[in-house]
N, C-alpha and C positions, 0 to 999 in steps of 0.2 A: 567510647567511639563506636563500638557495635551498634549499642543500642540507638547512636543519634541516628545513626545509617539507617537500621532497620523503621523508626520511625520515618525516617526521611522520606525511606521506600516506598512506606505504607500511604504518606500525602499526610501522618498527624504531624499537622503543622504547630498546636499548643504543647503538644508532648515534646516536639524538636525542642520548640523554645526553652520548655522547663529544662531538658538534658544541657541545653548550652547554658542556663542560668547556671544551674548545679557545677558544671565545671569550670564556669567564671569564680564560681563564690568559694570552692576547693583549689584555685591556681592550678587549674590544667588546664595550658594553652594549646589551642589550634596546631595541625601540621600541614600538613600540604594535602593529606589524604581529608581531613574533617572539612580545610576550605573546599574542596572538590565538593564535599558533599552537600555543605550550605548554598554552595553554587546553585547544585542541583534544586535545593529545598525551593531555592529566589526563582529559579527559572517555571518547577510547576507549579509557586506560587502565583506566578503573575507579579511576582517585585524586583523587576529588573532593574529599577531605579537603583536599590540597596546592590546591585552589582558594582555600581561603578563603586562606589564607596568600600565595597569590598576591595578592590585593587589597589586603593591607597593604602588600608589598614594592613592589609598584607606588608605591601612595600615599607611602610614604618616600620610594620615589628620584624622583619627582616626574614619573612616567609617567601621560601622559591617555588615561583609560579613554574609547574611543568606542563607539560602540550596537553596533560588532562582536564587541568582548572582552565587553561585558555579555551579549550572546546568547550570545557562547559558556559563559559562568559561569550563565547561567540553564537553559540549555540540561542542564550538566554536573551540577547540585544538581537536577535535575527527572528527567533519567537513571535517578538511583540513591535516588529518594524523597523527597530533601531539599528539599521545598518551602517549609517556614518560611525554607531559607534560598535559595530562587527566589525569592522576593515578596520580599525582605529585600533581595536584589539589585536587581529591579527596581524598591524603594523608592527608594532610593538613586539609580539611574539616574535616575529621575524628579525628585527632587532636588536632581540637580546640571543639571537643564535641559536632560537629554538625550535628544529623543523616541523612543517607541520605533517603531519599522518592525514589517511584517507576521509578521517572521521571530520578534520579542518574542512577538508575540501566538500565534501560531502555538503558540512552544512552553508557553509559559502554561496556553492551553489544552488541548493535547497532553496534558500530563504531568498537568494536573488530572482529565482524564477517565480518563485510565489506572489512576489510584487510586480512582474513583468519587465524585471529588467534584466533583458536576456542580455545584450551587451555585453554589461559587467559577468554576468554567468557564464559566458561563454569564453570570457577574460580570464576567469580563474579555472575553467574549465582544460583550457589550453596552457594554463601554466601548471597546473595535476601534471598532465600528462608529457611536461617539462624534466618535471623533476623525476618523469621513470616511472611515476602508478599508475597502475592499472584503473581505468572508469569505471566507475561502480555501476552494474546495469539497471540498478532503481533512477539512480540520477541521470543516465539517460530515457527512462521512459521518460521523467518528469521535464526535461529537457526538448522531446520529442512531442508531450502534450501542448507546450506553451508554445513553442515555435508554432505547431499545427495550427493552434488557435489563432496567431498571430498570419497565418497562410505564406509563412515564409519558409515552403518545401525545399525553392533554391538552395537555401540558408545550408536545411539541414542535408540537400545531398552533397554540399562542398564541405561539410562539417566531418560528414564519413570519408569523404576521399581523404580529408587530410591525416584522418588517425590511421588508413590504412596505408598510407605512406612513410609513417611517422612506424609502419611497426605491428600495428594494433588489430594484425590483418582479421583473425576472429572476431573483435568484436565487433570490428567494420562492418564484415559479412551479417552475422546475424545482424544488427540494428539497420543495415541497408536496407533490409528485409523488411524491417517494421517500418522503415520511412514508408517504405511502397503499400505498406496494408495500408497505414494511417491515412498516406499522401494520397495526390489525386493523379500519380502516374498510372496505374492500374495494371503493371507488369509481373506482378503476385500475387494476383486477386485469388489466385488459386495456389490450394495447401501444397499441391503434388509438386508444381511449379518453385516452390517456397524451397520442399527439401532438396528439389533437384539442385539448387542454385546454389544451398548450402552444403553439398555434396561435392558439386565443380571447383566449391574453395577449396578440398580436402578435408572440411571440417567435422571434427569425429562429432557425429550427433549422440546427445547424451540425453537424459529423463527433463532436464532444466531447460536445454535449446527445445523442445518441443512443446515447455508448458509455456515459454516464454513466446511461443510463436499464436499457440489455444488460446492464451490472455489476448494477444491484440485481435485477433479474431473476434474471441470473447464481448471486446469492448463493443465493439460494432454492431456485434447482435448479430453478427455473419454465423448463422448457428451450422449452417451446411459443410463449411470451410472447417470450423474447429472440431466435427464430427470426423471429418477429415484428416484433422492432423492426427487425432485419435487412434483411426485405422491407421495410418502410415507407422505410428510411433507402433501397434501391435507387429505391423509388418517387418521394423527391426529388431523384434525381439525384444519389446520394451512392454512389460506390463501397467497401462494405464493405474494409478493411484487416485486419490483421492481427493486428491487437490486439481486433476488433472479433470475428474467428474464434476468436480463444484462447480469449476470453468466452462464446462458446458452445461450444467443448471444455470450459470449467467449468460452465458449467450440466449439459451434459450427465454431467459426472462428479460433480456436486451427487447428483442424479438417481439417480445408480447406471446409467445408460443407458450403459455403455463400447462400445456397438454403433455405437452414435451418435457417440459423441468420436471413434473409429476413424475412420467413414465425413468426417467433418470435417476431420481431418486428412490424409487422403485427398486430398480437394478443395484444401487449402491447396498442397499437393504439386501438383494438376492445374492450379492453376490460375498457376505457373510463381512461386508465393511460396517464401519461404524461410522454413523453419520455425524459431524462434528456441528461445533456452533456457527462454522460459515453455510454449510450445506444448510440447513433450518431457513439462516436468515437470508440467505438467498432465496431461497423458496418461498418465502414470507414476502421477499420482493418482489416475484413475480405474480402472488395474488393480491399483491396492492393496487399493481398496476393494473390488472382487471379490473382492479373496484374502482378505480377512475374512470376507466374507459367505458365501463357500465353506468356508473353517477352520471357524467357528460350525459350520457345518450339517452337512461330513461329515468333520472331523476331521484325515483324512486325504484327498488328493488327489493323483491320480498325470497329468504332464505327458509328454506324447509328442513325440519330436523328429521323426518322421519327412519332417515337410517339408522342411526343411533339409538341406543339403549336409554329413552328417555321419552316422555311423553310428549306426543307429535303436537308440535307448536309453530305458528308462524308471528316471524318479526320484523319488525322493518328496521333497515338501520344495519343490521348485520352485514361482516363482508366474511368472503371465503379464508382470509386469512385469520379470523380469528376461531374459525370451527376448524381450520389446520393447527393452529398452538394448541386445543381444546383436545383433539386426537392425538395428537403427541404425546402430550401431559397423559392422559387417560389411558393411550394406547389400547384401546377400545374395538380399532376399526384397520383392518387390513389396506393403506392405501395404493390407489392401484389398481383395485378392481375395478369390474365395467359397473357394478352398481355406486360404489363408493365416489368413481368419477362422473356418474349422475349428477350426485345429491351435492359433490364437490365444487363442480363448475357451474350449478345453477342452470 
């Protein structure tokens, strides 16, 4: 069983199969924990089909489905579209007296929003928080993206009165918050405005309500605003991390500001952090989008190497972001400096 797992994990989908041949051909049958894991195998396969067939085979040889194989078959039919037969499963779950946890709901809602059908999402969203659990605050942003798209802001400010009625008054607070960045009310357009409001609820602001407020800023490319929340979080005594920098490496590349993402990254570096794989690929986002907005406008563009420890060459065709991966990798070049962000920006 380890080993089918640890396969499983890994995506070798020929190796799985030989471990499950090997244990058909030895008589060791399946439990509950190994269907779990086949589950998983069909789901990152792409063979959701082989799920349903999975639920009979189970139910003949007299294997008890528990709320972790159901997540994973709901999970797997919600993947690849198949939600008549996600509800079909969770009917069923439900009917044999098995309650679901937040991981059900979660994906329920997940995979209903993804299709646009907020409705139904919104359906099982209000029966969550029926049965006592707490909202997950990913499945509200994702809840909060699709309504926006859909421009049904109404929607979402009688969505928040309801949970804070119902109870839920923190997370009412904060995501009222975000309806107003998102939405087109404009009565939090400002950071200071944001804590103040979140302060009048009584609500103790933590490291997470402030990166949670950076992100939606973030998204918009309001680079002013989530510099803002930054200084506010400093002002309660909350040291900015690093996840909280990255977020403002995206706004600023929201923006088109790559002067700004640079000098950020910069200070991540100065200030003896380590820059991980989102900080990079963030930054790599925002010199791509340079090199669009420069292709658009003159076509062609010619890159000079001569900062570099290399002989002074010109190429066409080159963009900023791949002599950014080039100084990374080499770590050759201080970035940052006023020459470096010469030869960088073109």
């Amino acid at each position: 069983m380890l080993l089918l797992d640890a396969y499983a994990r890994a995506g070798r989908l020929e190796d799985s199969w030989w471990v499950l041949g090997e244990m058909k051909r030895r008589g060791v049958r399946l439990g509950t924990a190994g269907y779990s894991t086949l589950v998983r195998l069909y789901r990152d396969s792409g063979m959701w089909k082989k799920a349903t067939d999975l639920i009979l085979e189970m139910q003949e040889l007299g294997v008890e489905l528990d709320v972790k194989i159901y997540n994973g078959l709901i999970d797997t039919f919600g993947k690849y579209g198949q939600l008549a037969d996600a509800r079909g499963v969770f009917e069923k779950m439900r009917g044999q007296g098995i309650k679901p946890d937040i991981a059900t709901w979660n994906a329920l809602i997940r995979w209903h929003c993804r299709v646009g059908n907020m409705k139904r999402a919104l359906r099982f969203l209000a029966a969550m928080q029926e049965e006592g659990m707490y909202p997950d605050p990913k499945i509200f942003i994702t809840i909060i993206s699709r309504l926006g798209e859909q421009g049904k802001w109404d929607e979402l400010k009688e969505l928040f009165d309801k949970m804070r009625n119902r109870g839920f008054k923190e997370s009412g607070a904060i995501y009222a918050v975000l309806v107003d960045i998102y939405g087109q009310y404009g009565h939090f357009r400002d950071a200071q405005e944001c804590v103040a409001a979140l302060k009048a609820e009584n609500l103790q602001l933590s490291p997470s309500i402030f990166c949670v407020l950076a992100n939606a800023y973030a998204q918009q490319g309001l680079c002013e605003q989530t510099v803002s929340v930054l200084q506010l979080m400093e002002a309660e005594g909350i040291e900015p991390n690093l996840v909280m920098l990255n977020l403002l490496i995206n706004a600023f590349s929201t923006a088109g500001r790559h002067v700004e993402a640079l000098a950020v990254f910069q200070h991540i570096k100065d200030s003896g952090m380590s820059p991980d794989v989102v900080t990079y690929t963030t930054l790599m986002k925002a010199f791509m989008r340079v090199k669009r907005y420069e292709k658009n406008r003159f076509q062609k563009y010619i890159v000079k190497w001569s900062v570099l420890v290399v002989p002074r060459i010109e190429k066409l065709g080159k963009c900023c972001m791949m002599r950014l991966l080039q100084w990374i990798k080499w770590d050759i070049i201080e970035i940052g400096t006023p020459a470096a962000l010469k030869w960088l920006l073109c």
